[in-house]
C-alpha positions as CSV (number, residue, x, y, z in Angstrom):
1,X,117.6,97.6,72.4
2,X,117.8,94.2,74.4
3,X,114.7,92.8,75.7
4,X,116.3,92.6,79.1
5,X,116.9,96.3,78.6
6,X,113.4,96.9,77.6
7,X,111.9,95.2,80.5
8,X,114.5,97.3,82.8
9,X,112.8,100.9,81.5
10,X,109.5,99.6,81.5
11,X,110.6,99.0,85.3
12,X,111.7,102.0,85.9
13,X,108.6,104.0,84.7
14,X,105.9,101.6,85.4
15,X,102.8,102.3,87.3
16,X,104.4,99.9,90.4
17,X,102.0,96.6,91.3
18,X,104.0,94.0,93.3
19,X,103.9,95.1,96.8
20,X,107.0,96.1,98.7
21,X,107.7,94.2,102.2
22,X,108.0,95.4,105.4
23,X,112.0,95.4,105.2
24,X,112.1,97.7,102.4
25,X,109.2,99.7,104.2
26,X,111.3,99.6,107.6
27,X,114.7,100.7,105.6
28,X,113.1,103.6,103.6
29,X,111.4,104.9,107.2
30,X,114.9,104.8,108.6
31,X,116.6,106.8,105.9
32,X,113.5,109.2,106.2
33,X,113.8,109.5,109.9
34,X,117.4,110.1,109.2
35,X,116.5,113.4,106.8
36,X,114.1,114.6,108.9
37,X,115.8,114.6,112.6
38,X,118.9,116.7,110.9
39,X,116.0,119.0,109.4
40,X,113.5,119.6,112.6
41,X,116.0,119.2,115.8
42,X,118.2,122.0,114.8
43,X,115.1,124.3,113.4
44,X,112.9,123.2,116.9
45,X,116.0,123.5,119.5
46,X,119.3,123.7,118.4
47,X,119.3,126.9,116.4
48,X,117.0,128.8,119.0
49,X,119.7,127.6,121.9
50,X,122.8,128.9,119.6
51,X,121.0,132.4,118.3
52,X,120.2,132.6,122.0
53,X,123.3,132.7,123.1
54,X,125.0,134.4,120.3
55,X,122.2,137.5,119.9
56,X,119.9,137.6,123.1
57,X,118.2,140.5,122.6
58,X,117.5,139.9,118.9
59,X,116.6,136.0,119.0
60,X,113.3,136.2,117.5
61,X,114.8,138.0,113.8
62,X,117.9,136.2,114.0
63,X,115.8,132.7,114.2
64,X,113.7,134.0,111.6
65,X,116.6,134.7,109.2
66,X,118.7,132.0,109.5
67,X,115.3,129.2,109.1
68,X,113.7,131.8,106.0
69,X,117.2,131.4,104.3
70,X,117.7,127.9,105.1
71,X,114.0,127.1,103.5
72,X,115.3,129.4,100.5
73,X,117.7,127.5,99.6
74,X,115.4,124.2,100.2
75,X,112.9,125.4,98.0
76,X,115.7,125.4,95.3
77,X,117.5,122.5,96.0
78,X,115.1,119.9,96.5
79,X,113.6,119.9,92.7
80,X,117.1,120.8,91.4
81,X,118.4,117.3,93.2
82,X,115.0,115.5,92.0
83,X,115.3,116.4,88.6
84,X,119.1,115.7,88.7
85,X,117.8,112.1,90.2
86,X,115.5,111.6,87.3
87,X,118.1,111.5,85.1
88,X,121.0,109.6,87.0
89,X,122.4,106.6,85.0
90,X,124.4,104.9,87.7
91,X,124.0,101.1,88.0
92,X,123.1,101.8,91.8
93,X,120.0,103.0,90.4
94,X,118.4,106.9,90.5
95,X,117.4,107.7,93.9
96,X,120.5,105.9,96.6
97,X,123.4,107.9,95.2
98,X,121.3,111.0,96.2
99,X,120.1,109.5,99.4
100,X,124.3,109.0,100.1
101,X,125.4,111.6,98.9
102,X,122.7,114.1,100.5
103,X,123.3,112.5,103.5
104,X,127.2,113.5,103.6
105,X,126.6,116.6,102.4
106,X,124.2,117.6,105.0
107,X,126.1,115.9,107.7
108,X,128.8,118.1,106.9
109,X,127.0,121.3,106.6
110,X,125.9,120.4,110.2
111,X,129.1,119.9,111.7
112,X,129.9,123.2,110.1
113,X,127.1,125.6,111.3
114,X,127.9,123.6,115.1
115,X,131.6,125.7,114.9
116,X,129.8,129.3,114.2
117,X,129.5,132.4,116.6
118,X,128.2,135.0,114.6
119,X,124.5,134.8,113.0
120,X,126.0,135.0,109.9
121,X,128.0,131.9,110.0
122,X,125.1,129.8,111.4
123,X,123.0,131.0,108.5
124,X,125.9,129.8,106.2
125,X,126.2,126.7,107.8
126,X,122.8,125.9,107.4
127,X,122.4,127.0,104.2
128,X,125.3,124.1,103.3
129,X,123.0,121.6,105.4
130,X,119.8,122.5,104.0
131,X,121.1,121.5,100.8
132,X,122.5,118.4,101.3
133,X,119.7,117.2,103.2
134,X,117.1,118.5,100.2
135,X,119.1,116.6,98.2
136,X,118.8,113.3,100.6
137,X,115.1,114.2,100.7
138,X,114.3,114.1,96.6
139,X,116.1,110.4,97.0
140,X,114.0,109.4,99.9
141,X,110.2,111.0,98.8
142,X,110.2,109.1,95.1
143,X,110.4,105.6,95.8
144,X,107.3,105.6,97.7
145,X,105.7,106.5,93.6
146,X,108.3,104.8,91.9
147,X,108.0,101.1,93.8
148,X,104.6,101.4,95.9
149,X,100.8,99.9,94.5
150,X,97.8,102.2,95.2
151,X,96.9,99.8,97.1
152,X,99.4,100.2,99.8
153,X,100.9,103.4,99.2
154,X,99.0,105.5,101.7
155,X,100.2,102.7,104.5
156,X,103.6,103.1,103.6
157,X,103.1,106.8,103.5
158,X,102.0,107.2,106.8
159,X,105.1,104.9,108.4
160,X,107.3,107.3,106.6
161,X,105.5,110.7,107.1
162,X,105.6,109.4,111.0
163,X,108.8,109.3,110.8
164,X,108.8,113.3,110.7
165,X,107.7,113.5,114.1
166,X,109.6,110.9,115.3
167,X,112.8,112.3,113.8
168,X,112.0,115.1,116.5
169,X,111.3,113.3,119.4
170,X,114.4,111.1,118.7
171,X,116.4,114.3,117.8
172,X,115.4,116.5,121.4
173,X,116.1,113.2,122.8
174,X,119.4,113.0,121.9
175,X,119.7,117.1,122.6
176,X,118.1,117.1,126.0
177,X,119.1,113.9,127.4
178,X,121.8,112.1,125.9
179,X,124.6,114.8,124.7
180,X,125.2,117.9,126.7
181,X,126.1,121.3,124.5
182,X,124.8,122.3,120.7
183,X,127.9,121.5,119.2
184,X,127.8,117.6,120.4
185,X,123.9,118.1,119.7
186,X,125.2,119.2,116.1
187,X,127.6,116.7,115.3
188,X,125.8,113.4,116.9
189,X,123.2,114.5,114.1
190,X,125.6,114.6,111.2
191,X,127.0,110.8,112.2
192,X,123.0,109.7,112.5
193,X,121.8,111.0,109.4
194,X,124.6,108.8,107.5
195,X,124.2,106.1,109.6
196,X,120.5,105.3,109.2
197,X,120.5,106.2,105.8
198,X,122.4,103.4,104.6
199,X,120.6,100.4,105.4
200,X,118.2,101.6,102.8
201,X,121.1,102.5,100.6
202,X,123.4,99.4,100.7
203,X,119.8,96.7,101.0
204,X,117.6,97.4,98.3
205,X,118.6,97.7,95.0
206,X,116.1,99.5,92.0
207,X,116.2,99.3,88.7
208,X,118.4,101.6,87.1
209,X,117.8,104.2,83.9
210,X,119.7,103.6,80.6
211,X,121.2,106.5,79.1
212,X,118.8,105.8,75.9
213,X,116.5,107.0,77.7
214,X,117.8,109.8,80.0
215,X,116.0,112.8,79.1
216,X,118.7,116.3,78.4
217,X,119.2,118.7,81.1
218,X,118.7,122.0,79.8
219,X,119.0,124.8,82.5
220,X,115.8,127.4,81.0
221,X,114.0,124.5,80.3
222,X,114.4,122.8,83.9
223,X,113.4,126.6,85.3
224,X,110.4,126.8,83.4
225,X,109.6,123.1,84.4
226,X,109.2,124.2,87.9
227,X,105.9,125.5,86.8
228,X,103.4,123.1,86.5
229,X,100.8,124.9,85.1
230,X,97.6,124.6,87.2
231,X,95.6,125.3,84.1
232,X,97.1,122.1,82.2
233,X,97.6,120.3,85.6
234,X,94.8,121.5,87.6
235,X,94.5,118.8,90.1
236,X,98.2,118.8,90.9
237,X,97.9,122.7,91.3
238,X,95.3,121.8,94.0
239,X,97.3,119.1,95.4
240,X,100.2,121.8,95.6
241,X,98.1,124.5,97.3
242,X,96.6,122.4,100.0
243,X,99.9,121.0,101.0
244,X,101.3,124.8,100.8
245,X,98.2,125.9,103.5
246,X,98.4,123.4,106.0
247,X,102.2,123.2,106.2
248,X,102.2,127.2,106.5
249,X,99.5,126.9,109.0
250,X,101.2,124.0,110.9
251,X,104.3,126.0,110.4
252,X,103.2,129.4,112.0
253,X,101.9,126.8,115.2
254,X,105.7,124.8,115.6
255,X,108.2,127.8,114.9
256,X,108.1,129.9,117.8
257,X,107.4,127.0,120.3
258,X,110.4,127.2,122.3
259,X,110.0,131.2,123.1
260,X,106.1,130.5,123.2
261,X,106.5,128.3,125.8
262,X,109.5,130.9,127.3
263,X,107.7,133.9,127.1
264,X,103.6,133.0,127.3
265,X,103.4,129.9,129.0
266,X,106.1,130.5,131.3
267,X,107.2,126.8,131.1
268,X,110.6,126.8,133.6
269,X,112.2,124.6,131.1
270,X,111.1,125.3,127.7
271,X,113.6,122.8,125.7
272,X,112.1,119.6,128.0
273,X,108.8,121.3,127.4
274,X,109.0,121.3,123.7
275,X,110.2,117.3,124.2
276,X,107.2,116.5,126.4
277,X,104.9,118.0,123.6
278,X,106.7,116.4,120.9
279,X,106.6,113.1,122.7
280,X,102.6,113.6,123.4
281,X,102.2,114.9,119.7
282,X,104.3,111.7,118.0
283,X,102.8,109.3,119.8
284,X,99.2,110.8,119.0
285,X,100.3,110.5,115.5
286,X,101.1,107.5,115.7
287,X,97.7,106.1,116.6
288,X,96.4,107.7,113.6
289,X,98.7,107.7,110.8
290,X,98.4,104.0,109.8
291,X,94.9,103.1,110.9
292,X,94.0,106.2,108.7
293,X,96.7,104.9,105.8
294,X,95.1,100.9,105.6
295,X,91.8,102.8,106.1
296,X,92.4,104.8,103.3
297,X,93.5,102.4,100.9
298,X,90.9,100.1,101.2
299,X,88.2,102.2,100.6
300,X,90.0,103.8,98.0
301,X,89.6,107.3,99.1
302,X,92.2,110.5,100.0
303,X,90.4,113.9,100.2
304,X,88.1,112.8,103.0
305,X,90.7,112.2,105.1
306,X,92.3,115.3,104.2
307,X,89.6,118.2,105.4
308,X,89.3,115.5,108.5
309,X,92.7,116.5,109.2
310,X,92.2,120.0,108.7
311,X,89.4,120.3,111.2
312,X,91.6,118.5,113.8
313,X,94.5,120.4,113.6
314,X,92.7,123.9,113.3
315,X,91.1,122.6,116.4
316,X,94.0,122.4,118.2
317,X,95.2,126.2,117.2
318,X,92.5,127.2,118.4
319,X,92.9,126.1,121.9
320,X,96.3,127.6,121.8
321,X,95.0,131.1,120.8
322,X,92.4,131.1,123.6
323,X,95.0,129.5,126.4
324,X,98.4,130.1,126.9
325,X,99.0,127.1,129.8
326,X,101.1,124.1,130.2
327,X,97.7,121.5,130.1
328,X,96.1,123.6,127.6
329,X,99.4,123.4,125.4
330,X,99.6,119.3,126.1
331,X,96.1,118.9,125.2
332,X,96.8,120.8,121.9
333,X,100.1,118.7,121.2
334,X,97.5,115.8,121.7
335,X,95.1,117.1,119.0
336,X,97.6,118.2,116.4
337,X,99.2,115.3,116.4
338,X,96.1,113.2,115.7
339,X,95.2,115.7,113.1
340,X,98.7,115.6,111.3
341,X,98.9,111.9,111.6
342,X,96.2,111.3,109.4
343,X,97.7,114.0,106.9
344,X,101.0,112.4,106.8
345,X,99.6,108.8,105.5
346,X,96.7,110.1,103.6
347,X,98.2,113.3,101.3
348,X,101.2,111.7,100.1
349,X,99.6,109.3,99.1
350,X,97.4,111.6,97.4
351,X,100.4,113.7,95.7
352,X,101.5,110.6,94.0
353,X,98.4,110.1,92.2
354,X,98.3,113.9,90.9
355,X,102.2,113.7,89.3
356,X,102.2,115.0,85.8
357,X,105.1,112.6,84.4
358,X,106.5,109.3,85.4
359,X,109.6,110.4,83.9
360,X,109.7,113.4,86.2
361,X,108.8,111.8,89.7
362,X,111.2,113.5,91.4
363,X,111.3,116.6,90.5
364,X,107.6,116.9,90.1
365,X,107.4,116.1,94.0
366,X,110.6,118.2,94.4
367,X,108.5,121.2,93.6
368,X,105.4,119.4,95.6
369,X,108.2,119.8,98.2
370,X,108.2,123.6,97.8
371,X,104.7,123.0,99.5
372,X,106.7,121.8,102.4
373,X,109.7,124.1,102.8
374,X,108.3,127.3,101.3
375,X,105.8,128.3,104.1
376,X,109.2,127.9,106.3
377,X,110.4,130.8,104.4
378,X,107.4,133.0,104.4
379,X,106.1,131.5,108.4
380,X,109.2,133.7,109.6
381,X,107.7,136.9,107.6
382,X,104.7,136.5,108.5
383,X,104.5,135.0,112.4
384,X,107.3,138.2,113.6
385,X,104.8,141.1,112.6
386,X,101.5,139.1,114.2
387,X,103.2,138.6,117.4
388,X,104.5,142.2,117.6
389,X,101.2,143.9,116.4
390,X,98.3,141.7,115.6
391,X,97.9,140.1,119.1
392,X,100.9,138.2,120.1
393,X,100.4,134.2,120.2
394,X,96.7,134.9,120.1
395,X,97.0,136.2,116.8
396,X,99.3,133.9,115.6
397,X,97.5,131.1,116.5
398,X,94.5,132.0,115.4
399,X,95.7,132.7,111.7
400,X,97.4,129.1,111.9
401,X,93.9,127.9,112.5
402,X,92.4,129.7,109.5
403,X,95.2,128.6,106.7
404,X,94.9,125.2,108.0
405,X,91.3,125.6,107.5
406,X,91.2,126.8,104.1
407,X,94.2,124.3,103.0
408,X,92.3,121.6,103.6
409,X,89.2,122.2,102.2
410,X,90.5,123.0,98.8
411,X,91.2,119.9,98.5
412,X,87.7,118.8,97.3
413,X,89.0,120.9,94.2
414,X,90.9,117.5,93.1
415,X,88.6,115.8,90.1
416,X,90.9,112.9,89.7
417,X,91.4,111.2,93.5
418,X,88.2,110.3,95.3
């Protein structure tokens, strides 16, 4: 083996030093905002709109089927693309062919679920879109580990992570405001998520994996590999958990928004009302998510910030179990979003320090990802029988409270991040 070729693996698996500038930053943040406006605008107002319309009476199940089977197949295809990713060749490098080709691929599974009339077919088309984009999202999530230093990965973490709630705001922007109809709601996401994604894409090159040292593919062993054991791995077992908690809890609060504000709060409007709240909630995590990023770097530390987060965000359930009003709701979308700010920046960061494997990033945080679109598969089973017999919003509120609770302090269970 050449020493150029040498010096190009080490690359690719090295712990990463030099520091990445604010271009690359900017273009991976664009790409992510990309992934995760097709993911939330469609889950937040676009699929309640078009199960409204198609199934009136039965809404509530049909949201809750075509979003659990949606997360299914996320929770599969997000460490099936990262592993895939690890062991891409191409001279483009591991992670931009996915990023592309995600991107297409869920562009066209939205454009296909904005032409269905029955439940079924929206739950087919998204199914399609949930696995392009999961496949977008295993290229976007690793080059934050593979290219970022310590020392300024929890920064770059929290532009990106904002980017999650801003890819919402942006989305019922364009769904409210600036297109009229779900099917131009659909579509106008598909061209954006291609759009954005390729400055990233066609800007920054990485280094790229020789075949010499692709690891094989081997279907049982690539199913077995999607458990990390906690008992060999015990701090990424922890890392896993938390992120499972809060995301269920956090999960159980966003769902039903749209009806909760319908059908509790009584909010004329309730698609404007979930974009006022999503404004008040972005722009609340805004003012946390890199202060608490540089913060965090600098002094070195992760789990602090994490149980922080925890108590703010319970907080804010809280308020919504006890109050079911318009300024009650705002001042919660105020106090979540601080509260998920900081968790955005700070537990990413943490993830990446709590990866088994180099060799494996993205697949390890493709099942790290399970974290993020499992509890959207179970929030559905769960949140439908607490509304109809354990209190209503009161009841589901309050448990979103309690898991967020819990999630976060486990994290002091992590030995090996301060």
């Amino acid at each position: 083996m050449s020493h150029a070729s040498t010096a190009g693996d080490a690359a690719v698996f090295a712990e990463p030093t030099v520091p990445v500038g604010a271009g690359w930053t900017v273009n991976l943040s664009l790409a992510t905002l990309a992934v995760f406006m097709a993911f939330m605008t469609p889950i937040q107002i676009l699929l309640p709109l078009q199960l409204e319309h198609i199934d009136p009476h039965g809404k509530n199940d049909a949201l809750s089927l075509v979003t659990g089977l949606g997360a299914l197949v996320a929770v599969l295809a997000n460490p099936l693309a990262g592993a895939m990713s690890d062991r891409t060749t191409s001279r483009f490098g591991r992670r931009r062919p996915w990023i592309l080709g995600g991107a297409l691929a869920g562009a066209a599974g939205l454009s296909i679920t904005a032409t269905q009339h029955t439940v079924a077919g929206v739950a087919v088309g998204w199914c399609l879109a949930q696995a392009g984009l999961n496949a977008m999202l295993a290229g976007v999530t690793t080059p934050v580990a593979d290219r970022v230093p310590l020392t300024q990965r929890a920064q770059v973490s929290g532009w990106t992570g904002l980017m999650q709630s801003f890819g919402l705001v942006l989305g019922a922007l364009i769904t409210t405001l600036l297109v009229t109809g779900v099917r131009s709601g659909y579509v106008t996401l598909a061209v954006l998520t291609v759009v954005l994604a390729l400055p990233f894409v066609l800007r920054h090159s990485e280094p790229p994996l020789t075949r010499a040292l692709r690891p094989a593919f081997d279907a049982r062993a690539f199913a077995r590999s999607l458990w990390v054991s906690p008992r060999q791995h015990p701090d990424f077992g922890w890392a896993w958990l938390t992120r499972f908690l809060i995301n269920l809890g956090n999960a159980l609060g966003t769902l039903y928004l749209f009806y909760f504000l319908a059908d509790a709060v009584h909010y004329d409007d309730p698609g404007t009302g979930v974009l006022i709240l999503t404004v008040i909630y972005t722009l609340c995590a805004a003012l946390t998510a890199i202060p608490a990023g540089v913060l965090s770097d600098r002094l070195g530390r992760r789990k602090v910030f994490v149980v922080l987060c925890s108590l703010v965000m319970a907080a804010a359930a809280v308020l919504l179990s006890l109050l079911h009003t318009w300024p009650s709701a705002i001042a919660a979308a105020a106090v979540l979003g601080a509260g998920y700010g900081i968790y955005l920046a700070v537990d990413q960061a943490l993830v990446t320090q709590v990866l088994p494997e180099a060799t494996d990033r993205a697949k390890d945080l493709g099942v790290i990802n399970i974290a993020n679109s499992g509890p959207q598969v179970l929030a559905p089973a769960l949140a439908s029988p607490i509304i109809t017999h354990l209190g209503g919003y009161t009841g589901l509120y309050a448990t979103a409270a309690l898991v967020i609770l819990v999630g976060g302090l486990l994290v002091g269970r992590i030995r090996s991040v301060s």
